[in-house]
C-alpha positions in Angstrom: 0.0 0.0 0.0 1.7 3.4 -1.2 1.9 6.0 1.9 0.2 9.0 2.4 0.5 11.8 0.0 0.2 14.1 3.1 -0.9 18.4 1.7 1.0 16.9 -1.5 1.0 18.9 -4.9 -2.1 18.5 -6.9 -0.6 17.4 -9.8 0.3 14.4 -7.8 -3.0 14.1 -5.9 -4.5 13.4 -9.6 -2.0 10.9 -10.3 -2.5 9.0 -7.3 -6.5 9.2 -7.8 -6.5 7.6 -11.5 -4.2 5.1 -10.1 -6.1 4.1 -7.3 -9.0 3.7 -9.7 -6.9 0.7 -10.9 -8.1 -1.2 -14.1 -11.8 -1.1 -15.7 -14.1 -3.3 -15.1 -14.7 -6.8 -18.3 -16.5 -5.2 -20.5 -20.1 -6.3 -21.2 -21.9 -6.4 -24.0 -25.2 -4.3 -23.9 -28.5 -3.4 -26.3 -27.8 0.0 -28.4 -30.3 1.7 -26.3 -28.5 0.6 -22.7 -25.2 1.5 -23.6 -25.6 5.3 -23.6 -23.5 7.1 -21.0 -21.3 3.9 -20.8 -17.1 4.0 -22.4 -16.6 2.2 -25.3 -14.8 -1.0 -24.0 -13.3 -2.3 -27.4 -12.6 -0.1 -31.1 -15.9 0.5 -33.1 -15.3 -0.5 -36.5 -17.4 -0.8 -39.4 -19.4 -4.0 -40.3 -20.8 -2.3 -43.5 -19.8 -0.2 -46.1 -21.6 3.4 -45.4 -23.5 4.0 -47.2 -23.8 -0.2 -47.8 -25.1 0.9 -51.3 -24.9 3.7 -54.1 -27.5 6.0 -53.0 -29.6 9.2 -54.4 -28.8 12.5 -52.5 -31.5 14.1 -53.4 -35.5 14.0 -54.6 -35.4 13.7 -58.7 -34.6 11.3 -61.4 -31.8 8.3 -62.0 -30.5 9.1 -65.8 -28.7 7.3 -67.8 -26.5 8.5 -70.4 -27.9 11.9 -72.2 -31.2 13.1 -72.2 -33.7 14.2 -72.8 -35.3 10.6 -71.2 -37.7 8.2 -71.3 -39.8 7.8 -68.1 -40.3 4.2 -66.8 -42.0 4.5 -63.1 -40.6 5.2 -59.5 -37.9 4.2 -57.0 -38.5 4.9 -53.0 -36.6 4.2 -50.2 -36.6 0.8 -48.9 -37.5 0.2 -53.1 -36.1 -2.6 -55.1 -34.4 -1.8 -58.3 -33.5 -3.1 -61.5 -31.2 -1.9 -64.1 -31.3 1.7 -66.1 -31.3 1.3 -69.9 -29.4 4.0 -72.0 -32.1 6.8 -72.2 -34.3 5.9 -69.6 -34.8 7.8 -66.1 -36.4 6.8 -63.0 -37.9 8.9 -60.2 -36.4 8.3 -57.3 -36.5 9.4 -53.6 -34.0 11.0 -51.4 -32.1 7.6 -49.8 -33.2 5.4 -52.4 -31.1 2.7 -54.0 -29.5 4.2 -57.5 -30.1 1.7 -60.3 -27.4 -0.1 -61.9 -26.6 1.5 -65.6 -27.2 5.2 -64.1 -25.4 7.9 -64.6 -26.4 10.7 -61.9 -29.3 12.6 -60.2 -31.1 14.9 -61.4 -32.5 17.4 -59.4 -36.3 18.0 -59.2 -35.5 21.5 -59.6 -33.4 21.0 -62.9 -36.0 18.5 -64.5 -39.4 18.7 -66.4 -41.7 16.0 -66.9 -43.7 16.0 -69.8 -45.7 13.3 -71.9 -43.4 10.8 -70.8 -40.3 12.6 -71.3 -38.1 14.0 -68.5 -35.8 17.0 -70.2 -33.4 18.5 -68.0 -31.1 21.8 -67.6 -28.0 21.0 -68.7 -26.2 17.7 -68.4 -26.0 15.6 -65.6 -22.4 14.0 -65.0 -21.4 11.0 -63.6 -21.7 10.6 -59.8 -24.1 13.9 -59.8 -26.2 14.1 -56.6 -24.5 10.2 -55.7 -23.7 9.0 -52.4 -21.6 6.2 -53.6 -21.3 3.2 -51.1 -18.5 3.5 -48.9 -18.3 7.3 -49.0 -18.4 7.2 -45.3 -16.8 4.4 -44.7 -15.5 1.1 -45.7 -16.1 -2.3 -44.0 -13.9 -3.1 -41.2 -12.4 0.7 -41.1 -12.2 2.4 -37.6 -14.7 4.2 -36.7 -14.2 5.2 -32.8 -11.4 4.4 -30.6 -12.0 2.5 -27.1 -12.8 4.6 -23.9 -14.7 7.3 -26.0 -18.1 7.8 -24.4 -21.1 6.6 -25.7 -23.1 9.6 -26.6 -26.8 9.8 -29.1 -24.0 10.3 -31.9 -22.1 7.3 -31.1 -25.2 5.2 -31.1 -26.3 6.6 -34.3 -23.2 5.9 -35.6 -23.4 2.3 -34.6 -26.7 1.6 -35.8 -25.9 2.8 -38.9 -22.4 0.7 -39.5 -24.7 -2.6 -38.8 -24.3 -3.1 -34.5 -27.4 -4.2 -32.4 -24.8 -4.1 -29.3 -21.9 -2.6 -27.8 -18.7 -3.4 -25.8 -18.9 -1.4 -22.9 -17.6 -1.3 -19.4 -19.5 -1.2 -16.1 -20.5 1.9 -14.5 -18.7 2.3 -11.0 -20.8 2.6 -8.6 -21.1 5.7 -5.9 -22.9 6.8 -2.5 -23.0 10.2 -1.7 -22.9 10.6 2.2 -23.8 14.6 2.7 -22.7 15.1 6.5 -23.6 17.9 8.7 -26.8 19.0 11.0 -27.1 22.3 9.7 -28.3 21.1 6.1 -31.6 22.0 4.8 -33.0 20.1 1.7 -35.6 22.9 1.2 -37.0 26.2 1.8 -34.7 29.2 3.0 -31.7 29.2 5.6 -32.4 30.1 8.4 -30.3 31.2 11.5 -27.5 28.2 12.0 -29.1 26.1 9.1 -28.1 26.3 5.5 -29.4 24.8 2.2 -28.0 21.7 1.2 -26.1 23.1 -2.4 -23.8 19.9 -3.0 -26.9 16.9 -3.2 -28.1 18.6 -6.6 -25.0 19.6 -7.5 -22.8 16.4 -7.7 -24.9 13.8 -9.3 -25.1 14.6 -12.3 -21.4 15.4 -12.1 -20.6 12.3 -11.1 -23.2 10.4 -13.9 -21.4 12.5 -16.8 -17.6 10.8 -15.1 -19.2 7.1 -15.7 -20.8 6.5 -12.7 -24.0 5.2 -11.3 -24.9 6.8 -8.3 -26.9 4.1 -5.8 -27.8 6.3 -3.4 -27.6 10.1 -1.8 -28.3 10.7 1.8 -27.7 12.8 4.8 -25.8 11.5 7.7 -26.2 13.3 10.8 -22.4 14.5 13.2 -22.3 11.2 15.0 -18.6 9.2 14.6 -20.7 5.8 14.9 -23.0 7.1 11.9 -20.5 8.0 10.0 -18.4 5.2 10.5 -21.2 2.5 9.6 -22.6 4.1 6.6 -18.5 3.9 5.1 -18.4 0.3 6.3 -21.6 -1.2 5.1 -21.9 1.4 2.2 -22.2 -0.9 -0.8 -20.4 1.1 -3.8 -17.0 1.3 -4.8 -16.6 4.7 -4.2 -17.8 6.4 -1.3 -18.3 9.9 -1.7 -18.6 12.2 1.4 -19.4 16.2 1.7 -17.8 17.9 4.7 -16.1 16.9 7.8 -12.5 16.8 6.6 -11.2 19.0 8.5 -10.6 19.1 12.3 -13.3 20.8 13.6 -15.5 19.6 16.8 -17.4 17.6 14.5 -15.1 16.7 12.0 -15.3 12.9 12.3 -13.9 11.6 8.9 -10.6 10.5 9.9 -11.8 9.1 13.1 -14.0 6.9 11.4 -11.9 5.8 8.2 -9.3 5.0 11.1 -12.4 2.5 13.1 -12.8 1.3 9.8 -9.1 0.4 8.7 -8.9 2.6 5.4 -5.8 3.8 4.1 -5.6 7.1 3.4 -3.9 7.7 0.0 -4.2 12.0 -0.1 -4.8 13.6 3.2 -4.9 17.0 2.2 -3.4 18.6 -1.3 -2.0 22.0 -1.7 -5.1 23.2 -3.2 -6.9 26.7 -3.0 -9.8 26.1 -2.8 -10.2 22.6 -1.7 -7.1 22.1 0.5 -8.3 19.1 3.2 -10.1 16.6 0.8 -8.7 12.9 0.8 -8.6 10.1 -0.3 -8.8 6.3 1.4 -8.5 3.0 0.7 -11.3 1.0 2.5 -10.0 -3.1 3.5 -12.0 -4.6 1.0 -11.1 -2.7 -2.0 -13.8 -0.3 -2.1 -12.2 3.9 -2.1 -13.2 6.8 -0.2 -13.0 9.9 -1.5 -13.7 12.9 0.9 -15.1 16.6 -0.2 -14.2 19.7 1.9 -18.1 20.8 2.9 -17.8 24.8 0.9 -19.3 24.7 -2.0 -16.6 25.3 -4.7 -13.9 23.6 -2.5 -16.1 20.3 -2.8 -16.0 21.0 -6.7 -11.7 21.6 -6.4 -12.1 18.2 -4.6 -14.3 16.6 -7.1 -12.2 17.4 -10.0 -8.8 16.7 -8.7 -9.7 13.1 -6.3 -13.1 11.9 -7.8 -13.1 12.1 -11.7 -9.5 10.7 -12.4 -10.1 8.3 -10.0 -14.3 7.4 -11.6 -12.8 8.1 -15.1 -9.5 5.1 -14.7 -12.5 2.9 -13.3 -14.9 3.3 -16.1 -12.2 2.9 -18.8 -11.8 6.7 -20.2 -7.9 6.6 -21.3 -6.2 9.8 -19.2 -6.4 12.9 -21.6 -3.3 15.6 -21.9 -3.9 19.2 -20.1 -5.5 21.8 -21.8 -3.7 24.9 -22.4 -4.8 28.3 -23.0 -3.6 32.1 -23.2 -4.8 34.4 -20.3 -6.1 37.1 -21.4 -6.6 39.1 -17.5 -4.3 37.9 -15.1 -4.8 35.4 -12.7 -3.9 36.1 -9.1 -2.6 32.9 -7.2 -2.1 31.3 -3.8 1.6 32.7 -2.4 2.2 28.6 -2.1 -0.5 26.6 -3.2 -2.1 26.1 -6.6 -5.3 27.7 -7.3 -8.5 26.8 -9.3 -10.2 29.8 -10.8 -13.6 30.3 -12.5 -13.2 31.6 -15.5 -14.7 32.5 -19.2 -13.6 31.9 -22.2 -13.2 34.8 -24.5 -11.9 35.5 -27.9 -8.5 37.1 -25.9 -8.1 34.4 -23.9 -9.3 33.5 -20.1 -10.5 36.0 -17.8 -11.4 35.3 -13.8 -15.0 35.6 -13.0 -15.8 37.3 -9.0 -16.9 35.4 -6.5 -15.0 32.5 -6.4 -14.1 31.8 -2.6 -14.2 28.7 -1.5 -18.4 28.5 -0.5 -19.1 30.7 -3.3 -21.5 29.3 -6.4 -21.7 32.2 -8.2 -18.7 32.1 -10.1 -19.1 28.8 -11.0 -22.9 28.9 -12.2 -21.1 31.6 -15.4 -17.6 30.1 -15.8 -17.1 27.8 -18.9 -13.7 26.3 -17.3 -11.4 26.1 -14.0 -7.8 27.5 -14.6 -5.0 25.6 -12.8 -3.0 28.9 -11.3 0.0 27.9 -9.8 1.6 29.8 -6.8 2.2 33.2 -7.3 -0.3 33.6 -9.7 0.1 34.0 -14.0 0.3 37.4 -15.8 -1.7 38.1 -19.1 -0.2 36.3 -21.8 0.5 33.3 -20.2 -0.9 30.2 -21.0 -3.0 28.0 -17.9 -4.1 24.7 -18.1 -8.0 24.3 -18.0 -10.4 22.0 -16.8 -13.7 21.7 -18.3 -16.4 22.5 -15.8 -18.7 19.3 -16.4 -22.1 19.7 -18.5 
């Protein structure tokens, strides 16, 4: 078991969160439909040509050779066809199978029907208006490499190169344990007592990462609470908001300790965000905890929870982001910061209100810029982090 990363850097802290998240689960193979959300477990590759078949690209007539043409019937969709003589043109629909012998499309717009005679304006050349078969691809070719997500595109995409399922791995599985008396789940704070902002925030957070979220539930200051909800939690990864710290009621270590975890990252020299962790729990399952602010549970999220959900789930680990700043960044005098910030045409630029139990910021910012100590001048380039959809 690797020691403690004790207040360590927090490009470390990531490391040792995707590495703790260990390998993916086998991959399963699932229904179109009940893949979505899942990571591609194996290559997607083509088991057609696309299109599988010369097709019209537009509503007209299949000509052959030069006109002006004799009629001879209709071709939809879905249609049957049979071979074009020299001369002869077919109406056919956008998608429909072209006819052997034909030359092009042409256009409803460019063509006049008239006593059984099609005459059109100008010629039509070969290929005219033609999705020729494999256009989009060729049988076998790669279409998608493994650990891509499995969006509506990429299951549009399968359907259409011939799957009816997909490789996929399992979803990790998560419990979010909000801790705290003073949370309200509705209505207005009140004097001591404040809404609960984290249990809407990070499920869907934690969905978009890979996972499957089995439960979210409040879990009163008690040390024996605590520690038996982290012991007989079923998921692999135990998600907690607040009590990482060591205040009065501060009871996270003390129960990961009755519990025999392993902490992996007690603490990372963060801004905001600083006391989150990480733990190993005896039978294999992880703990990772979330400073109780607001945007410091965010810091938290991004840095412990997603590399740690996105190594389990099978999403390979992406390079950093890099863009100019375009307003400078102030930074911690020691520690790195993460900053709310929008995109611009210039470059980044810090949004207010971005202390550590402010939302504000976060609810406009398009990104988080990695600022390290000290802070990065306009014209400099920070890493970025996607703030998730």
């Amino acid at each position: 078991m690797p020691a403690t990363l004790d207040h360590g850097p927090w490009p470390e802290a990531r490391r040792v969160a995707r590495a703790a998240g260990g390998a993916p689960a086998p991959a399963e193979r699932l229904p179109l439909r009940s893949a979505l959300g899942r990571t591609l477990a194996e290559p997607l590759t083509a088991l057609t040509d696309l299109p599988a078949f010369d097709t019209s690209a537009m509503d007209g007539w299949a000509v052959a050779g030069p006109g002006p043409w004799r009629l001879t019937g209709r071709l939809l969709a879905g249609g049957t066809c049979t071979p074009l003589a020299d001369g002869a043109a077919v109406e056919i629909a956008t998608g429909a199978q072209l006819p052997p012998g034909a030359t092009g499309v042409l256009r409803r717009e460019h063509g006049r029907a008239e006593g059984g005679q099609l005459y059109g304006h100008g010629e039509v050349t070969p290929g005219q208006d033609v999705r020729p078969r494999g256009q989009e691809c060729r049988l076998g070719e790669p279409l998608l490499a493994a650990g891509g997500v499995v969006t509506p595109a990429v299951l549009g995409l399968a359907a259409a190169a011939g799957y009816d399922e997909l490789a996929v791995h399992r979803r990790p599985t998560v419990e979010l344990l909000l801790l705290g008396d003073e949370l309200l789940d509705h209505g207005l704070p009140r004097p001591g007592m404040v809404r609960d902002a984290l249990g809407p925030l990070l499920p869907p957070w934690l969905a978009a990462a890979g996972a499957e979220l089995t439960g979210c539930r409040r879990v009163g200051d008690d040390l024996g609470l605590l520690r038996d909800a982290v012991r007989h939690s079923p998921a692999d990864l135990v998600v907690t908001t607040g009590g990482t710290a060591a205040g009065p009621v501060d009871f996270l270590h003390e129960a990961l300790a009755a519990v025999g975890a392993h902490l992996l990252v007690d603490g990372v020299a963060v801004r905001p965000g600083h006391p989150m962790l990480l733990a190993a729990l005896p039978d294999g399952r992880h703990l990772v905890g979330l400073p109780g602010n607001p945007l410091a549970a965010v810091a938290g999220l991004l840095t412990l929870a997603l590399p740690l959900l996105h190594a389990r789930s099978g999403r390979p680990d992406t390079a950093p982001r890099r863009e100019p700043v375009a307003a400078a960044l102030p930074g911690h005098p020691a520690d790195t910061r993460l900053v709310p910030v929008l995109r611009t045409e210039a470059g980044l630029r810090p949004l207010p209100f971005d202390g550590p139990a402010m939302l504000r910021g976060l609810a406009l910012a398009d990104a988080l810029a990695v600022v390290p100590p000290g802070g990065l001048p306009v014209g400099a380039y920070a890493e970025v982090l996607p703030v998730p959809g």
